[in-house]
N, C-alpha and C positions, 0 to 999 in steps of 0.2 A: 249556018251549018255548025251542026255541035260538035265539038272536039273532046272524044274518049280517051281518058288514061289509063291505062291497064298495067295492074301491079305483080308484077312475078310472084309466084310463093315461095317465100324461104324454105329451101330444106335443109333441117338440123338432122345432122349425121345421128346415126346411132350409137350410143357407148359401143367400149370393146367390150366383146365378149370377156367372162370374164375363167379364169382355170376349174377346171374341173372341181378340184379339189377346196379353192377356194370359195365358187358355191354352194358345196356341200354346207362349208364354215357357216357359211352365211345363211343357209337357210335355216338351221339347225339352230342359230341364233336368233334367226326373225322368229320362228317357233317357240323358242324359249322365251322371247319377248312378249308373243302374243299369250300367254300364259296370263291365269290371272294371278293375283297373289296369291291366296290359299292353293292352287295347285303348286304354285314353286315353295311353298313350305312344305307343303306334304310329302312332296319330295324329296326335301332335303331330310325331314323327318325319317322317313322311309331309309333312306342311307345309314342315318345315325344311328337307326335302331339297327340297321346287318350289319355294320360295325360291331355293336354292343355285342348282337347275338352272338356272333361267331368268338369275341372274348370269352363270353357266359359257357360258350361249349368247350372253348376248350380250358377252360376253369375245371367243369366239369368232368370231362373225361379223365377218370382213373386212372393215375400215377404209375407208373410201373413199379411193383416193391424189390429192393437192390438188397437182400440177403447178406450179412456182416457174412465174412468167412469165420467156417467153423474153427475154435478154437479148443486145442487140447483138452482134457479135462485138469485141475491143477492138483500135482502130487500132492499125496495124502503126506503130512507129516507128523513121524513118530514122535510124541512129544516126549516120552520118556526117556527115548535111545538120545535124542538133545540134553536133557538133564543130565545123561549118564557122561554123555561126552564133555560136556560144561563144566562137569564135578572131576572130572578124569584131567581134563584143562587145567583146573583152578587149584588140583593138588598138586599138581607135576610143576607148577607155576611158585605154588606155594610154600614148596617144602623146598624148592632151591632159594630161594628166597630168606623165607625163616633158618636153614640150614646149614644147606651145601656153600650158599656165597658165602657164608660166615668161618666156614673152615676152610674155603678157595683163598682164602689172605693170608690164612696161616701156612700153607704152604709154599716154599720156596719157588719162584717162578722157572728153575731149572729142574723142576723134580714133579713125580704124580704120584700119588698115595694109590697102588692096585688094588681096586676090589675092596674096599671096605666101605658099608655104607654108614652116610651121617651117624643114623641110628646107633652103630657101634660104637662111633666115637665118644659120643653125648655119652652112653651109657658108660664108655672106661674112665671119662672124665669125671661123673657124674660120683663115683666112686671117690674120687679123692673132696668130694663136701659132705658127702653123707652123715657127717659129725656134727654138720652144721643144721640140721634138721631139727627143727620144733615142732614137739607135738602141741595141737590145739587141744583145751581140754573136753573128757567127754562130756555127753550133757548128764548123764547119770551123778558127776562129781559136779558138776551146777546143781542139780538139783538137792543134792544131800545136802550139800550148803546153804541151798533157800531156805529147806525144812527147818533146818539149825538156826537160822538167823532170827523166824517169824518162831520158834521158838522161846527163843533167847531175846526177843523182839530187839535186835541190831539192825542196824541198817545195812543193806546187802543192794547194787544194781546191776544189772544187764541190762546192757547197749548192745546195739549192733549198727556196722557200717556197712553199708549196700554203697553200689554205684553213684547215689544221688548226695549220700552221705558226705562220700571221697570226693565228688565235685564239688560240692560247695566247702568243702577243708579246702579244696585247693586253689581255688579262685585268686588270682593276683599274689600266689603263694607259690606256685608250683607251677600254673599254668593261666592264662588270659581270662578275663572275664570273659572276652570275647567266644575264645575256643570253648570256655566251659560254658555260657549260652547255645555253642550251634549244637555240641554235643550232649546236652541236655537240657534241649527245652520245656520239658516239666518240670524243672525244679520251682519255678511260681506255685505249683498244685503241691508241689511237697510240702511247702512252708517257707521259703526262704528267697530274694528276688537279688540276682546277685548282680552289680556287688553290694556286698553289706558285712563290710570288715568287723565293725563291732558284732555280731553275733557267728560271725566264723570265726573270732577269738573264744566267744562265746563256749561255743562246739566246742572248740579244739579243748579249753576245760575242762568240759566234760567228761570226756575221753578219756584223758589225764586221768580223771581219778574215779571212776568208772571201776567197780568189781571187777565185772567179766566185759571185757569186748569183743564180741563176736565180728569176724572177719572172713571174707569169701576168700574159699581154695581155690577161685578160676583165676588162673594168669593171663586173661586178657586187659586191655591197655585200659582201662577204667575200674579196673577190680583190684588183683592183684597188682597187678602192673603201674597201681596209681598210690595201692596202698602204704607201699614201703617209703616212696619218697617225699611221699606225703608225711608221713608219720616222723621224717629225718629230718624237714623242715621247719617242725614244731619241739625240735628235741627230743622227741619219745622212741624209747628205744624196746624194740618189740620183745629183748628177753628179760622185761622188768615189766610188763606187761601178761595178765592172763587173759590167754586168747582164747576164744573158743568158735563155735560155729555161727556164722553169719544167718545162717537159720535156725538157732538154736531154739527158739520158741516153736517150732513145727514139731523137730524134734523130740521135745518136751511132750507134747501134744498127744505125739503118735506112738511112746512108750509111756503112756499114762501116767507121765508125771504131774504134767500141768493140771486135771483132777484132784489129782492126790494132796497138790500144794492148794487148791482152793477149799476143799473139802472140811467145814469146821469154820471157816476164817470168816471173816467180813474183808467183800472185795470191792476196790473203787474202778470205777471204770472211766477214764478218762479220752476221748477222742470221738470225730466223729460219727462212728457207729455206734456210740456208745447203748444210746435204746434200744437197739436189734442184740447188742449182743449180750444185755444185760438180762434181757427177755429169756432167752436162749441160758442162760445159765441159770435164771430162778427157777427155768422148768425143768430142772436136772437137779435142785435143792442147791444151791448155791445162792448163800446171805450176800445181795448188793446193799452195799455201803452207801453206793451213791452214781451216780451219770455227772461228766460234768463235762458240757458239751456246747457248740462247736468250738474246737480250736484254730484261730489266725494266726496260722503260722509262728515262727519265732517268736515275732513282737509280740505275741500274746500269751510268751509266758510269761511274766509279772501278774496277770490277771490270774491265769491257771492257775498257780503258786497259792496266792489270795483266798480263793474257792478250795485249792487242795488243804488248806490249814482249817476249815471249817468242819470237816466230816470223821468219821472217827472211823479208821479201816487197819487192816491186818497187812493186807496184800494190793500194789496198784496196777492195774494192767493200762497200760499207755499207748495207744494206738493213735498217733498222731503225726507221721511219717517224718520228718526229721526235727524238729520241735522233740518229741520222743527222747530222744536221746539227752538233750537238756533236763526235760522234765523228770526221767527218769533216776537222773544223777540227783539232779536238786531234790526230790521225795527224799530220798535215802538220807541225804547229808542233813538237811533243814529238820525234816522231819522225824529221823530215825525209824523210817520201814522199808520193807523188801516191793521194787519195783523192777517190774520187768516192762522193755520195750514190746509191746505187743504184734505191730507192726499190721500187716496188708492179714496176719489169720484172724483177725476181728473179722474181718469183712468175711471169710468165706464159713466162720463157725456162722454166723447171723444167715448167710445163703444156704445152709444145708448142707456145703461140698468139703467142710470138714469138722473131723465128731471132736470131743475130750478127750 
């Protein structure tokens, strides 16, 4: 008799169910798993690109424009009625200054002078120097005296002192090298490179013994204003001295003297214009002597000098800006002829803008 063993069948429980919400997760990932590769790219692709786009648009979309607020229009400004007021400023400023403070000290601090302006004072003051007045000579008695001289062939000079003149006289004299560089830095173009004491002695001899020396009636601080104590500090004393006008060659010029003195003569023309303005007077019948041209400054008068003993002339016109003034003296004295400083009217007979 056969003996049957019979085996139960295990039963394996069921997992738990699992949350709702949890399946969801889950299948939504089994999904994405079963994906092949190129589709989960494409995908991700697809994102990256509506990403992008939606940047791109709104790159795109036009700004809205934010309008600056309107601003005033800006006052017109009178520039004249400025000037006027500026000038109206600078007098009212100026004249107490120059003035009023000058006779504010003279008055006792307990006391006011009523109602009288500077003006009057100056002028009752002005009354007790009026003795002390020198006349400059005219240029009509310069001229009688050239005629006489190149006559008489004596030696005869006119100088004149301009601003550039009086600076370099007064350089380490009167006033700083310093100061008379800032306040005149052309005087390199005039002839002279300051300081240079040996030829501002130079000068100052010149001067000295000089015919006529023409000097400026302006009393500002580089003209008159320079010329007196300048002239004090070299010993020269202005009533032993004949002065005449600092423009005395214009002068000359424009009452048809300067003509009348070249007319006949043989004239030398020294400076640098000299060819233009020699040109200019042979076309008007005036015998040139000679050009003798360019001049370096000071230092090159020993050279000038040299070349001026060479030529045979009546009359020298010296246009050579303060070098001039040397050259002019030394013609007369070395030489025994009538020299006149020429000065800056070379240049404007040679341009046209003035006649004989």
């Amino acid at each position: 008799m056969s003996t049957t063993t019979t085996r139960k069948a295990q039963i394996v429980p069921a997992p738990p169910a699992l949350p709702a919400k949890r399946r969801n997760k889950s299948a939504a990932a089994l999904r994405f798993k079963r994906r092949t590769l190129p589709e989960r790219l494409s995908t991700r692709r697809k994102k990256q690109l509506s990403k992008r786009g939606k940047k791109w648009m709104r790159k795109k979309q036009p700004r809205p424009v934010i309008e600056a607020p309107s601003e005033p229009p800006a006052p017109t400004i009178d520039v004249e009625a400025v000037k006027r007021t500026s000038y109206e400023d600078g007098f009212r400023k100026g004249k107490y200054e120059g003035g009023e403070a000058f006779l504010a000290r003279l008055i006792p601090e307990d006391m006011i002078l009523p109602d009288i302006p500077v003006e009057h004072v100056i002028a009752l003051g002005f009354e007790q120097v009026r003795h002390l007045l020198q006349p400059l000579i005219a240029p009509l008695t310069v001229y009688v005296e050239m005629q006489q001289a190149l006559e008489q062939r004596a030696p005869l000079s006119v100088v004149r002192l301009g601003d550039g003149e009086l600076l370099a006289l007064a350089h380490d004299k009167v006033l700083s090298s310093n100061l008379v560089r800032k306040e005149a830095p052309f005087l390199g173009y005039a002839g002279i490179d300051v300081p240079d004491h040996e030829y501002r002695e130079q000068l100052a001899e010149s001067v000295r013994k000089a015919t006529f020396v023409g000097v400026p009636t302006s009393r500002m601080p580089n003209f008159q204003g320079l010329l007196y104590p300048t002239l004090r500090a070299y010993g020269m004393q202005t009533r032993q001295m004949r002065l005449t006008y600092s423009i005395v060659n214009y002068l000359l010029a424009q009452q048809g003297h300067l003509l009348q003195l070249m007319q006949g003569r043989r004239v030398l023309i020294v400076g640098n214009t000299g060819p233009e303005l020699a040109e200019v007077l042979s076309q008007r019948g005036i015998a040139v002597a000679g050009v003798i041209t360019p001049v370096m400054g000071v230092r090159d008068v020993p050279r000038i000098l040299r070349e001026v003993s060479r030529h045979d002339y009546d009359l020298a016109l010296i246009a050579a800006g303060i070098p001039a003034v040397i050259l002019s003296q030394r013609i007369a004295e070395q030489f025994g002829k009538v020299a006149l400083d020429f000065g800056h009217l070379a240049n404007k007979i040679a341009r046209g803008e003035a006649s004989l």
